[in-house]
C-alpha positions in Angstrom: 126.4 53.4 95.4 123.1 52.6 97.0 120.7 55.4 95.1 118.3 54.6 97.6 120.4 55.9 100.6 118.8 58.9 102.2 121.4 59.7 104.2 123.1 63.4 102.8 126.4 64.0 101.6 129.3 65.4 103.7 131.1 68.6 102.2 133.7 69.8 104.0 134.8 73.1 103.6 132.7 76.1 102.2 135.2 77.4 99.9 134.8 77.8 96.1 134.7 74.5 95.6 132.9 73.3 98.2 130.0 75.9 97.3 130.2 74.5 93.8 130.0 71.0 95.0 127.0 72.2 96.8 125.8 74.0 93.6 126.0 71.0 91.8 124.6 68.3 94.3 121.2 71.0 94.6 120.8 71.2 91.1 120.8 66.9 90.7 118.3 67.0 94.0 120.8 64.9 96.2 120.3 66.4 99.8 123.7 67.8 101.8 125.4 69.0 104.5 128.1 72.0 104.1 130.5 72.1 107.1 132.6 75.4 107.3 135.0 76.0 109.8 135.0 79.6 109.8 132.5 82.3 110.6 131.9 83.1 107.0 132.0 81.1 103.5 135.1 81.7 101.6 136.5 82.4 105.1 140.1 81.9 103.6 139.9 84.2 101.0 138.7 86.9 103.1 142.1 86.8 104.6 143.9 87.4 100.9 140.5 89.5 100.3 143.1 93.0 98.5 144.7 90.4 96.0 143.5 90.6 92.4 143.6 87.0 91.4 144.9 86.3 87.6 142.1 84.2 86.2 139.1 86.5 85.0 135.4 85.8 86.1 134.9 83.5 83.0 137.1 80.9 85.0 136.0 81.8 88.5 132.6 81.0 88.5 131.4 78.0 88.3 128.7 76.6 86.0 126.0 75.0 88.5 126.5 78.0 90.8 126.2 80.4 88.1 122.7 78.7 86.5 121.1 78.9 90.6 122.5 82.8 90.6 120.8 83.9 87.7 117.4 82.6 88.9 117.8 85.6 91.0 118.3 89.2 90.5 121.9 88.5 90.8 124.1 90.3 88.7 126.7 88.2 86.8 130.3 90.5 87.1 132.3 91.5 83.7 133.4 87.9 82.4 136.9 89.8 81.4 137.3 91.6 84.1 140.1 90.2 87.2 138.3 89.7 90.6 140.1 90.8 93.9 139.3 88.3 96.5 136.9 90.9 98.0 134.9 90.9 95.1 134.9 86.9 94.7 133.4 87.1 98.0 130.4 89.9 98.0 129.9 89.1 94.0 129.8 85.4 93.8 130.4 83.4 97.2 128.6 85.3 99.7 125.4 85.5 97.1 125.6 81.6 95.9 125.8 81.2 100.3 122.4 82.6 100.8 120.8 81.2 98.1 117.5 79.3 99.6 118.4 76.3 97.9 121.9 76.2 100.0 121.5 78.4 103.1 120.1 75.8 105.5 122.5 73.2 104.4 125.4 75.1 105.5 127.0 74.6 109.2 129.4 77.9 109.9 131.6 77.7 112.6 131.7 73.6 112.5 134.8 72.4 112.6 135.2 68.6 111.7 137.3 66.8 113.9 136.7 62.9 112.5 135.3 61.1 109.6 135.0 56.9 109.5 133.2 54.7 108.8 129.4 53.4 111.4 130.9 51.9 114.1 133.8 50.5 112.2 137.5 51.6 113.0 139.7 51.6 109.5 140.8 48.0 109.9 137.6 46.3 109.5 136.6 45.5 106.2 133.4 43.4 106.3 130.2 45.4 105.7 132.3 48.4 105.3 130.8 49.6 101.9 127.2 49.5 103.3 127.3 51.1 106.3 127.3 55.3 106.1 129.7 57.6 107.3 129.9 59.5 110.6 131.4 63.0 110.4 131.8 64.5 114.1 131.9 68.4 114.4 132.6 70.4 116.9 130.1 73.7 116.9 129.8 76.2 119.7 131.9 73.9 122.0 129.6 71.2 121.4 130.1 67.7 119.8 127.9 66.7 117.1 127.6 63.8 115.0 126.1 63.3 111.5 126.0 60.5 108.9 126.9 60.4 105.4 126.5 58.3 102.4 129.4 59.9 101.0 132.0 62.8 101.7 133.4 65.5 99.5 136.7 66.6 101.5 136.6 70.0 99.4 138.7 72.2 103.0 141.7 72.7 101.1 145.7 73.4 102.5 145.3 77.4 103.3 145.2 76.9 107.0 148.1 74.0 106.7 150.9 76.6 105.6 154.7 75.3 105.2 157.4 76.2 107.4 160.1 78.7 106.5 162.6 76.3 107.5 164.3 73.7 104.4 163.5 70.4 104.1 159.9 70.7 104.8 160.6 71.3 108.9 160.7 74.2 111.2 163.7 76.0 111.1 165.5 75.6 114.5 163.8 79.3 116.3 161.2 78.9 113.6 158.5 78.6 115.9 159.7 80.4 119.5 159.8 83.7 117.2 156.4 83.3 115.0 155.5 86.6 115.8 157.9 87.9 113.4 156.6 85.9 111.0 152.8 86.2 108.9 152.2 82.9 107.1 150.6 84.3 104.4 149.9 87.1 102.3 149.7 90.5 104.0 147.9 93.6 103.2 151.1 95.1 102.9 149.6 99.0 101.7 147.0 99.0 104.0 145.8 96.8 107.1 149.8 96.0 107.5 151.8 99.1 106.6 152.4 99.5 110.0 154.2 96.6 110.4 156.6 96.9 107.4 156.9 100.3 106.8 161.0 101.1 107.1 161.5 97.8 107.9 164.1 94.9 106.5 161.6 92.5 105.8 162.6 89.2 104.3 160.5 87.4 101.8 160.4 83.3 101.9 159.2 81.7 98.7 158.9 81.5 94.8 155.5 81.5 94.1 153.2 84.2 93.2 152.4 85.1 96.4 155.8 85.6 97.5 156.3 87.9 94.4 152.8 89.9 95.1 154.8 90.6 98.8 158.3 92.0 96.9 156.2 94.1 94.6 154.0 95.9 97.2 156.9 96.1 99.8 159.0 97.8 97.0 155.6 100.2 96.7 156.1 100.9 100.2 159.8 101.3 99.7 158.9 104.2 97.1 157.0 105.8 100.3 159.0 105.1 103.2 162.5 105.0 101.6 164.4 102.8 104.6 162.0 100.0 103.9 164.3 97.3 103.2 164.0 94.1 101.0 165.3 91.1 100.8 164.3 87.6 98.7 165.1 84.1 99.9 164.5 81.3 97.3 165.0 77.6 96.8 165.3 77.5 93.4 168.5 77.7 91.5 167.8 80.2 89.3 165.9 83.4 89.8 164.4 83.2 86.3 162.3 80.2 87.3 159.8 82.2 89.3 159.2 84.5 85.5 157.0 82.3 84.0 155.3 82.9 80.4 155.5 86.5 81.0 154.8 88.0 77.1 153.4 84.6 76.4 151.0 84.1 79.4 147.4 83.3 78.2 146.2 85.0 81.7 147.6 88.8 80.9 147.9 89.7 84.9 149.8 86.6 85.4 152.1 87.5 82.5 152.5 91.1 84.0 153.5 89.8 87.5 156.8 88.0 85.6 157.8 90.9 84.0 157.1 93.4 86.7 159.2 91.2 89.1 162.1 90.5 86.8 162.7 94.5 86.2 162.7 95.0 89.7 165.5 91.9 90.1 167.3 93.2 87.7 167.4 96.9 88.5 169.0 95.5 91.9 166.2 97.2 94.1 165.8 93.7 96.2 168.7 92.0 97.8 168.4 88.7 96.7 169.5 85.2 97.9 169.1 82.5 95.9 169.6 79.0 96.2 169.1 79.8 100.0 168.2 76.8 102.3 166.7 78.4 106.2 168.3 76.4 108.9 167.7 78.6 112.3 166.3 81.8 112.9 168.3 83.5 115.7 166.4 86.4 117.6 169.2 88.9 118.4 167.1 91.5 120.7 164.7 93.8 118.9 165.8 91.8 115.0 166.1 88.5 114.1 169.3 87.0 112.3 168.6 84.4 109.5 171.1 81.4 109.3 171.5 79.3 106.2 173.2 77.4 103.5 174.0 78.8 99.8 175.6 76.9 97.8 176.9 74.4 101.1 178.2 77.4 102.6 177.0 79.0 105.7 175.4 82.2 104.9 173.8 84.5 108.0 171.7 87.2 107.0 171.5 89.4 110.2 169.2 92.5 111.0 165.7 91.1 109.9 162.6 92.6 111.2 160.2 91.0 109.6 159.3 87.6 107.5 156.6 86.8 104.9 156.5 83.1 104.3 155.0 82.3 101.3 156.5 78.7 101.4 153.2 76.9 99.6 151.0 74.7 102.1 150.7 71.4 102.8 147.2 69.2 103.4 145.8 68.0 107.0 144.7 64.2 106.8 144.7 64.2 110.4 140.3 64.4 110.2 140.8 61.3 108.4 142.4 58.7 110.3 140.1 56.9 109.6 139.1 56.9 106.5 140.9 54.2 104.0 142.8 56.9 101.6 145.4 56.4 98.6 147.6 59.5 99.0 150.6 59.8 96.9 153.6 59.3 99.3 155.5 62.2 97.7 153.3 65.1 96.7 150.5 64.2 99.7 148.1 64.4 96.9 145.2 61.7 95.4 147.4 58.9 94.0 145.3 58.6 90.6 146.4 62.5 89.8 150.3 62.6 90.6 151.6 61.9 87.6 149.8 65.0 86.0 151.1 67.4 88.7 154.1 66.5 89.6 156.6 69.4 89.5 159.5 67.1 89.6 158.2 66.0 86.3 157.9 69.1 84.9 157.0 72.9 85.2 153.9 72.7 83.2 150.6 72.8 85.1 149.1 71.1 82.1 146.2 68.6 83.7 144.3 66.3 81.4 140.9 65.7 82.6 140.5 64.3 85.5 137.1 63.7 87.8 135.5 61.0 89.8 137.3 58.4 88.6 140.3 59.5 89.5 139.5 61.1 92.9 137.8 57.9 94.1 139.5 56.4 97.5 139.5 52.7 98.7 136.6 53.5 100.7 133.8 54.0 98.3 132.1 57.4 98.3 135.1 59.6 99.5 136.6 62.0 98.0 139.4 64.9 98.2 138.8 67.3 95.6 140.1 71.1 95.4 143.3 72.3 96.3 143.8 69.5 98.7 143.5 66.9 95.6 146.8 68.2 94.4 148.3 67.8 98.3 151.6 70.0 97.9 152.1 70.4 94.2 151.0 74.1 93.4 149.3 75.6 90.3 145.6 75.2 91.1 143.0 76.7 89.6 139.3 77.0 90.8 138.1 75.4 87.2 139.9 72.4 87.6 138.0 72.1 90.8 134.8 73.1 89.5 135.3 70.1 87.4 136.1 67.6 89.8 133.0 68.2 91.9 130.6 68.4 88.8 131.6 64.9 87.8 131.6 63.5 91.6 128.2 65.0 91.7 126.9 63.1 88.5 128.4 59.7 89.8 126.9 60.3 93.2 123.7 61.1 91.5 124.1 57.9 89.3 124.5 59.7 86.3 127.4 57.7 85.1 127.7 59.4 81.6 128.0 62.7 82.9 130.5 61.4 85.5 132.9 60.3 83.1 132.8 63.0 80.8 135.5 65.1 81.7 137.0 68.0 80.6 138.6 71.2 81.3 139.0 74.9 79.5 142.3 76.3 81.3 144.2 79.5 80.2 147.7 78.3 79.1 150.8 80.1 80.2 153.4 80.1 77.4 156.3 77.9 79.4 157.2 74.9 80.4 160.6 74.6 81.9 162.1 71.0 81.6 164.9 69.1 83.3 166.4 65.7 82.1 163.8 65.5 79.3 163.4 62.5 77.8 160.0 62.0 76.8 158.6 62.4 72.8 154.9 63.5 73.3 153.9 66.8 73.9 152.1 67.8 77.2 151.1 63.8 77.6 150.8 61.8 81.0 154.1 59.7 81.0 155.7 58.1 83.8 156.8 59.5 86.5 160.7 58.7 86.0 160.3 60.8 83.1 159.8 64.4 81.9 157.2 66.2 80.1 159.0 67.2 76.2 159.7 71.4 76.1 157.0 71.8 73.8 154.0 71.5 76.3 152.7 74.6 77.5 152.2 75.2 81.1 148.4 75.6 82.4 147.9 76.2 86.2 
């Protein structure tokens, strides 16, 4: 990369990693641009703002950011204690935001619409590497246009949610009754009570988030008594959504297991499992869910309301083009798949992994954050942190730096295996293998 380039680098999205890819870029002196979509940083996570994450402030804040912060009265948060997404926001984001050094670098409410290459569509290739990059935003209704001399797609897959529907597609009805359905994870006590309180209100998903909304509907249950629950998974077996429980490095995580597996077990959440959605059938004032279990037809009928906590899925469609190497599978950077595949294995376990492998054919792009992994789930903000930092040092020439990579993640006392036939522990083998049983899982 040309060090002599005065042209800025791209970030886009002002999420945590995006600020800590700003962080890092301020603290090497390379100049940037921070485009944000939303009227606020962290503008996701404002939405999910009541939820207590599991990782304590040790892992959520990130180095660069944190050595800016405390150049100011800032105040650094208990590194033990476990953030809710409101505090992540007024303790850490919002104060890194307004920082001097970052302030007027950041573009709120400018959504990026296309990134290429200077005057070159994706098929040309001569002169490609030396001409900058062009990032059109749309702010206010207006188009504007910028240039780059390289892009740091940090925007992540929140706003790409899946469907409800198997197979990775709507459900037939899926979409013609979204009203009855919040993508997400909803304040269920508070902001939403209304909405679920003595209600049968189905549950989509296996994920954490999905077991956060059974939890607090059964607390609303335990208030208004005809709130009814119900659980649709994918998975084959209920006990796959545990996790380390006893044996989870990250205590809140570990809690969630075993707080969810009492309640399956004490048969206070009707529960379907393997259950595939094929059509969602609005029968007047309550919705009727169709489905197969176990190749049989299965309807669950008298639904009011869903939660689909279905995982999300990445939006390339900024980046037409832009000459990627996406894994065709997981939607994630190629380099990276093998590592987070979760038809290798369960475990979250991530060797290091930075510039190097985030790198695309077209030199001085990269995808980092949550969109990095593409579909695969069990992201944390540190691995992030950690892919920016070393995309910063290359960017900044600082080659060393760059490819000295590593990462301090909690582990999570599990790794469940399928066909294993792999002899190393928690290594990076082929893809047609498994991961051996005696990894543990870090996400």
């Amino acid at each position: 990369m040309d060090r002599t380039n005065s042209f800025p680098v791209a970030i886009i999205g002002a999420g945590p990693v995006g600020l800590a890819a700003a962080a890092h870029l301020t603290i090497r002196k390379q100049p940037f641009l921070l485009f944000e979509a939303g009227r606020t940083v962290a503008a996701n996570i404002l939405t999910w703002n009541h939820i207590r994450v599991f990782s304590p402030w040790r892992y959520a804040i990130d180095k660069a950011a944190r050595q800016l912060l405390e150049q100011t009265p800032w105040q650094s948060p208990d590194s033990d204690a476990i953030p809710t997404g409101w505090e992540l926001y007024h303790q850490y984001f919002k104060p890194l935001a307004g920082l001097a050094a970052l302030k007027p670098h950041i573009r709120l409410q400018s959504k990026v619409t296309t990134i290429g290459r200077r005057g070159l569509d994706k098929m040309k290739t001569a002169g490609r590497e030396r001409l900058p990059y062009t990032v059109q935003v749309i702010h206010n209704g207006q188009v504007h246009h910028y240039e780059a001399k390289a892009v740091i797609d940090t925007s992540g897959t929140w706003s790409s949610p899946n469907p409800v529907g198997s197979g990775g597609t709507f459900a037939i009805g899926e979409q013609e009754n979204a009203d009855k359905i919040f993508y997400g994870i909803p304040d269920i006590l508070n902001d939403h009570i209304d909405r679920y309180k003595n209600k049968s209100v189905l549950v989509v998903g296996s994920g954490h988030s999905s077991i956060n909304a059974v939890l607090e509907l059964d607390r609303l249950k335990e208030l208004y008594h005809d709130t009814e629950i119900h659980w649709v998974l994918r998975k084959n077996n209920v006990h796959d959504v545990y996790g380390g429980r006893e044996n989870d490095a990250l205590e809140a995580r570990g809690a969630l297991g075993i707080r969810i597996a009492r309640l399956v077990d004490g048969n206070r959440v009707s529960l379907y499992t393997p259950f595939h959605i094929q059509q969602i059938v609005n029968m007047g004032s309550r919705l009727s869910i169709i489905g197969l279990q176990h190749d049989d037809t299965l309807a669950l009928p008298g639904i009011d309301e869903i939660i689909s906590n279905t995982g999300s899925r990445p939006d390339f469609t900024f980046l037409r083009e832009v000459r990627l190497s996406i894994d065709p599978s997981l939607e994630s950077v190629a380099a990276i798949a093998d590592l987070i595949d979760p038809n290798i294995h369960s475990c979250g376990t991530v060797r290091p992994h930075g510039e190097k492998e985030l790198r695309h054919p077209d030199s001085g792009f990269y995808i980092a954050g949550s969109k990095s992994y593409g579909r695969a789930p069990t992201f944390l903000m540190a691995t992030g942190y950690e892919q920016v930092r070393s995309i910063a040092a290359y960017i900044d020439g600082d080659m060393e730096a760059a490819q000295n990579v590593e990462l301090d993640l909690p582990e999570t006392g599990v790794c469940n295996v399928s066909n294993v036939h792999a002899a190393a522990c928690c290594g990076t083998p082929p893809r047609q293998q498994a991961v051996a049983s005696c990894c543990n899982e870090r996400i």
